[in-house]
C-alpha positions in Angstrom: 118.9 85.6 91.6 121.4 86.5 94.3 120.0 89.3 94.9 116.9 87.8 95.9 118.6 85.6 98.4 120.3 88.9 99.6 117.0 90.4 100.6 115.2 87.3 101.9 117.9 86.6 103.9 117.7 90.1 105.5 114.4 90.1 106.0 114.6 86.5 107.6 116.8 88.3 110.0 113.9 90.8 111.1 110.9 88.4 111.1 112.1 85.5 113.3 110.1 84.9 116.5 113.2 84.8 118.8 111.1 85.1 121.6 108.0 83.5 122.9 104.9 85.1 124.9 103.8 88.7 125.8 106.0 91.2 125.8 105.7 92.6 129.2 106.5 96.3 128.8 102.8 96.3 126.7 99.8 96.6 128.8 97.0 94.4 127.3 94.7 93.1 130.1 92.1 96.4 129.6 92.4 96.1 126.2 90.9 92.3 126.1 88.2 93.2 128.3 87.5 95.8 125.9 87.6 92.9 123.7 85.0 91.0 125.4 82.6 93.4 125.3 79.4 94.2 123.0 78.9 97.3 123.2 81.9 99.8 123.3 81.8 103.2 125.5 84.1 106.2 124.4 86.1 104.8 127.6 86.6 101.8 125.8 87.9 103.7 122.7 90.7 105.4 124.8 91.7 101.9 125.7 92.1 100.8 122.1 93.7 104.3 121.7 96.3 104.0 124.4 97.3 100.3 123.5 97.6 101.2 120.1 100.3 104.3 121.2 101.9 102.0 124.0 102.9 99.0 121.7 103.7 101.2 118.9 106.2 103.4 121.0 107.8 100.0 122.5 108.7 99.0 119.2 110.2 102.0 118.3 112.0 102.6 121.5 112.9 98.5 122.2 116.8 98.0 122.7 116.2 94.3 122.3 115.4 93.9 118.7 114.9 90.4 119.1 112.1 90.6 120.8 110.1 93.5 118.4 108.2 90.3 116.3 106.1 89.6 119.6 105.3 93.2 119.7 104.1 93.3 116.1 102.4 90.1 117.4 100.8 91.5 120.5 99.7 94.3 118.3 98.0 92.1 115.3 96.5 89.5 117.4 94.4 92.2 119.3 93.2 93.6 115.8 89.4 92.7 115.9 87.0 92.3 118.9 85.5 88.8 120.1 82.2 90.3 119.9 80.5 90.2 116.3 78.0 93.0 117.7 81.2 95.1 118.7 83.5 94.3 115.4 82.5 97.9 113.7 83.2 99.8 116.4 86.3 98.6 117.3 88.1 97.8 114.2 87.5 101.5 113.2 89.0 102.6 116.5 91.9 100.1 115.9 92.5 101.1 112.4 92.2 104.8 113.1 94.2 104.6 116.4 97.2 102.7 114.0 97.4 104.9 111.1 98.0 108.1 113.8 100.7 106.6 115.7 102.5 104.3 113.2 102.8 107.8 111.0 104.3 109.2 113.7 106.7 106.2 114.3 107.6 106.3 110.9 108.2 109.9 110.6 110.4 109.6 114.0 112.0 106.4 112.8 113.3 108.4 109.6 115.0 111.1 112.0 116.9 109.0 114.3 120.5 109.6 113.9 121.4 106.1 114.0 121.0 104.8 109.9 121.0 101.2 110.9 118.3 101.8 113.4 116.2 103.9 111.7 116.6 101.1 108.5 115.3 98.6 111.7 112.6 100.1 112.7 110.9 101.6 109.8 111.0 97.9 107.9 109.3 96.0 111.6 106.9 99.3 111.2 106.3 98.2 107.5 105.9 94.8 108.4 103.3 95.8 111.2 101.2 97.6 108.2 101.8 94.6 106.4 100.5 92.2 109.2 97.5 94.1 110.0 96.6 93.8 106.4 94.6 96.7 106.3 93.8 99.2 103.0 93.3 102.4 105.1 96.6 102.2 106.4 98.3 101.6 102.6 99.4 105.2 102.1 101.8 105.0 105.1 103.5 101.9 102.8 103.3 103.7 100.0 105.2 106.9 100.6 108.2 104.2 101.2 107.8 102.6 98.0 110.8 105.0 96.1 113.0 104.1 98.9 116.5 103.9 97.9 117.0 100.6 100.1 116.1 98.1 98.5 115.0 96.0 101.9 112.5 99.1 102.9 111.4 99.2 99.5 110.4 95.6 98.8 108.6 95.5 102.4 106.9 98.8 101.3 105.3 96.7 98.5 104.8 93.9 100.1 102.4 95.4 102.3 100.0 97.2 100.0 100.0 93.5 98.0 99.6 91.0 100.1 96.6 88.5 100.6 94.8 90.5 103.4 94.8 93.9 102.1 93.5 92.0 98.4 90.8 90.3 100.0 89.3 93.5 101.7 89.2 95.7 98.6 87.7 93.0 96.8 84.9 92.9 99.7 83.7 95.9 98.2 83.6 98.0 101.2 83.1 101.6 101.2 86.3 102.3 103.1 88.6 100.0 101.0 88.0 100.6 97.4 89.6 104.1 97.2 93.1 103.1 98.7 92.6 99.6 96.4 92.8 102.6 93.2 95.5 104.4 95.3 97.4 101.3 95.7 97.0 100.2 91.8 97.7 104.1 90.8 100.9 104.2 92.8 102.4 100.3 91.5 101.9 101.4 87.8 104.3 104.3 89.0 107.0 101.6 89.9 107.0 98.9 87.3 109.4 100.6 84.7 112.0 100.3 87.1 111.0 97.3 89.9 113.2 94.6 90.2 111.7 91.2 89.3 111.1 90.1 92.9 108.6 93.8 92.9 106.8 92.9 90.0 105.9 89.1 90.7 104.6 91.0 94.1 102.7 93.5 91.3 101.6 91.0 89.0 99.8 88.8 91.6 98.4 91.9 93.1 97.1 93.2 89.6 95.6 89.7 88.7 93.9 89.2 92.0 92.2 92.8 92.6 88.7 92.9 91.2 88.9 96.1 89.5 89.4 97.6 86.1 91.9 99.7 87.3 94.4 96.2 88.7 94.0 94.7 84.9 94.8 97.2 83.3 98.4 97.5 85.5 98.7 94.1 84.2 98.3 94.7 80.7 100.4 97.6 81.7 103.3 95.2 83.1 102.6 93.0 79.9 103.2 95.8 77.7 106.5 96.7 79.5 107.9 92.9 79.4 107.2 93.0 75.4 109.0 96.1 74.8 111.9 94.4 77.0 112.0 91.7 74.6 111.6 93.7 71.6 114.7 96.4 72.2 116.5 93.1 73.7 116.7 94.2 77.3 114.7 91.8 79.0 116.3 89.7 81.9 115.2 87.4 84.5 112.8 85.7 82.5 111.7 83.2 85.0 109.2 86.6 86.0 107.3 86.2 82.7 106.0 82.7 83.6 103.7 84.5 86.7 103.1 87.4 83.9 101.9 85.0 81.5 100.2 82.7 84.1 98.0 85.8 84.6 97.3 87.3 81.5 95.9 83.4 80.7 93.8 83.2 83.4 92.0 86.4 83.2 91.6 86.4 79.4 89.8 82.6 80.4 87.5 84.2 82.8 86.3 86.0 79.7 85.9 89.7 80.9 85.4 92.5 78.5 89.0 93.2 79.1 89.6 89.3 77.3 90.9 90.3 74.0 93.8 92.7 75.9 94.8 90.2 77.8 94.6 87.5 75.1 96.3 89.5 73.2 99.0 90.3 75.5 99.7 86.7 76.5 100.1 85.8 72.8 102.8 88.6 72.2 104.9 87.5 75.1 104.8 84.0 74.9 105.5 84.4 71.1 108.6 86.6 72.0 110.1 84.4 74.5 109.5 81.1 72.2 111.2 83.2 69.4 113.8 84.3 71.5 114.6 80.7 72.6 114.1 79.4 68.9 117.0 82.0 68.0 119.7 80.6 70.6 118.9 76.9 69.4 119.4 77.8 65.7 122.6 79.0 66.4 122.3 82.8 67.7 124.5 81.7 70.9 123.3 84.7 73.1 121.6 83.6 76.2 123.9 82.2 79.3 123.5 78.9 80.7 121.2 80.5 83.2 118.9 82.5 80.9 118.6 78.9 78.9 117.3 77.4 81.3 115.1 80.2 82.6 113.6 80.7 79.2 113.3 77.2 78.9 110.9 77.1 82.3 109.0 80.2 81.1 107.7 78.0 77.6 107.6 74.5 79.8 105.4 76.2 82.8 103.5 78.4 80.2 102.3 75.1 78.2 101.5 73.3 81.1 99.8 76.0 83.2 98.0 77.9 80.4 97.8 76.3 77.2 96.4 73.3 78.3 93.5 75.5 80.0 92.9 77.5 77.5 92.8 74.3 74.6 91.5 72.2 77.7 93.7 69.3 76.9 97.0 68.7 78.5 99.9 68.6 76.0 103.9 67.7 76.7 104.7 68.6 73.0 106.8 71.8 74.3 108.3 70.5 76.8 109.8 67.6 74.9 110.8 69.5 72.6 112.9 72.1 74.5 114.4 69.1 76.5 115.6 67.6 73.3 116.5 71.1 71.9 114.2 70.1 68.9 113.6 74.0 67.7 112.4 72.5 64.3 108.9 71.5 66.6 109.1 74.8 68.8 108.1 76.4 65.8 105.6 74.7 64.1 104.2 74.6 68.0 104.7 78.6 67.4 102.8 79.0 64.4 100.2 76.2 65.6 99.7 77.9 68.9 99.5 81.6 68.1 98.8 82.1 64.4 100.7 82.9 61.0 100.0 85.1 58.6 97.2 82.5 56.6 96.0 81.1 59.9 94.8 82.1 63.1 96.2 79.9 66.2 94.4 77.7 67.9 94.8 80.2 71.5 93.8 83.7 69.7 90.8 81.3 68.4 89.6 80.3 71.5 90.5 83.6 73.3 88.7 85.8 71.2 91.7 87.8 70.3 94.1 89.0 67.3 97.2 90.6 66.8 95.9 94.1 65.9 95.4 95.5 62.4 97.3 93.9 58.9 95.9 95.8 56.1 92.6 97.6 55.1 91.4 93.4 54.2 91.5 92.0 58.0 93.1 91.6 61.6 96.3 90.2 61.5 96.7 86.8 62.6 100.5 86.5 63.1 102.2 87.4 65.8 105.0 90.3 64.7 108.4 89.0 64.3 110.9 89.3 67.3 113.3 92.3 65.5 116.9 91.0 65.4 119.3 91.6 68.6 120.7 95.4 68.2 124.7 95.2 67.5 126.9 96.0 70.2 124.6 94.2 72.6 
């Protein structure tokens, strides 16, 4: 987890409001008349137009980096007109105006000579895109998302995840749903190899969008944590609580995609309950760490999801894994998610099984965790 601290502290560093009130160098007194007004004239478009490239180049060009969070904030704050009547007009303007010059920043950001100033002021630009929380503007995030730095990287994903940009492809608007499949295309690109703090980004992303395309990059992360487990490379475990958390609450919703996700959730949780049954009996391979991280991931799990999908609270788990009781972890196993004579009580109420047995039936069993390789 240090690593997450690493990065959060960094990017602490480049989000604080150091400073407070308008940056002067940016001229926005024509640009809130133009604000103001009903109707917009193409006069009033060259405003928006000329703010847009002003503020952008002063946060590129700005010595003072302690000051470039008001400029993203003089920027975002002016993203939408007063006027409902005027709103189409100018937030096209706005968002066509910011996707010119913030390419161009970013493309002249990458060729400074300085590496530390180009790393500063391509993550504020990614943090602008972020802000503004707009879909058009995703592909400008995107292109960053293989950065090697980590910092650029994470910010890159961040801002074709976060709550603004979900909310407007899931308004259904023309002009959104086609970078929302971009957006979803692109992230199933990245999971095989995104650090935990990346997928819990992914995952929330994939659970919120309303689109076939976002669940199945969930089943598609799902499917990726359960072969972790499987050729015993998983690690930081604590990610698989948001994972199952998601898979639950979608497979409740009871979409045709239910039985997927149903499925999915049962295969994970059953592999991190074996997993954790294993150490107890003796296997001796987790850390203290990954203990108690496994631990949280079956305490969280039972309180979050089972007791919505059974709809009745239970603390059965949880007392169990703080008395290290693994005898009732797995008759809570086999109760939960099935045996080989007898379907679990979640696979009954989620509509799901565990995939094909024999030419007589589904199976009802979840497959058996295969044993850690040797050497490992």
């Amino acid at each position: 987890m240090k690593a997450k601290h690493v990065i959060l502290a960094i990017l602490l560093v480049f989000s604080v409001w150091m400073v407070s009130g308008e940056v002067a160098a940016i001229e926005t007194r024509r640009l809130d008349r133009v604000r103001d007004k009903s109707v917009l004239n193409q006069q009033d478009m060259e405003i928006i137009e000329g703010f847009i490239a002003g503020a952008v180049s002063e946060l590129v060009n700005t010595a003072d980096f302690s000051s470039i969070s008001d400029i993203r904030q003089t920027i975002v704050v002016r993203r939408k007109s007063n006027r409902k009547s005027a709103q189409i007009q100018y937030s096209e303007q706005f968002t066509v105006s910011a996707q010119r010059h913030i390419s161009a920043a970013l493309a002249e950001a990458e060729s400074l000579s300085s590496s530390l100033r180009s790393f500063r002021v391509t993550t504020n630009l990614l943090m602008l895109i972020d802000e503004l929380g707009y879909p058009q503007l995703s592909g400008l995030a995107l292109e960053r998302t293989n950065s090697r730095n980590k910092v650029v990287r994470y910010r890159a994903i961040h801002a074709v995840t976060n709550s603004r940009v979900i909310e407007q492809i899931n308004s259904g608007k023309a002009d959104t749903v086609q970078p929302g499949v971009l957006i979803v295309q692109k992230l199933r690109e990245l999971i095989d190899d995104a650090s935990a703090q990346e997928l819990e980004l992914i995952t929330d992303f994939a659970a919120s969008v309303k689109m076939p395309q976002a669940t199945r990059l969930l089943i598609g992360i799902a499917d990726m944590r359960i072969k972790k487990y499987e050729i015993w490379t998983v690690d930081d475990m604590l990610l698989d609580a948001t994972i199952l958390k998601a898979l639950c609450e979608l497979a409740v919703e009871k979409s045709n995609d239910a039985p997927a996700l149903g499925r999915r959730f049962g295969l994970l949780y059953s592999y991190a309950m074996q997993k954790y049954i294993r150490h107890l009996r003796g296997g001796d391979f987790l850390s203290e760490s990954q203990k108690q991280q496994l631990a949280s991931v079956l305490v969280e799990t039972e309180r979050s999801c089972i007791g919505m999908v059974l709809k009745a609270p239970q603390l059965i788990i949880r007392k169990a894994v703080g008395n290290g009781d693994y005898k009732t972890l797995v008759q809570q196993h086999d109760e939960l998610l099935g045996t080989e004579n007898k379907a679990g009580k979640v696979p009954a109420k989620l509509g799901f099984d565990y995939g094909e047995k024999d030419s007589n039936g589904t199976g009802t069993a979840p497959p058996e965790l295969p044993p850690k390789p040797s050497g490992q």
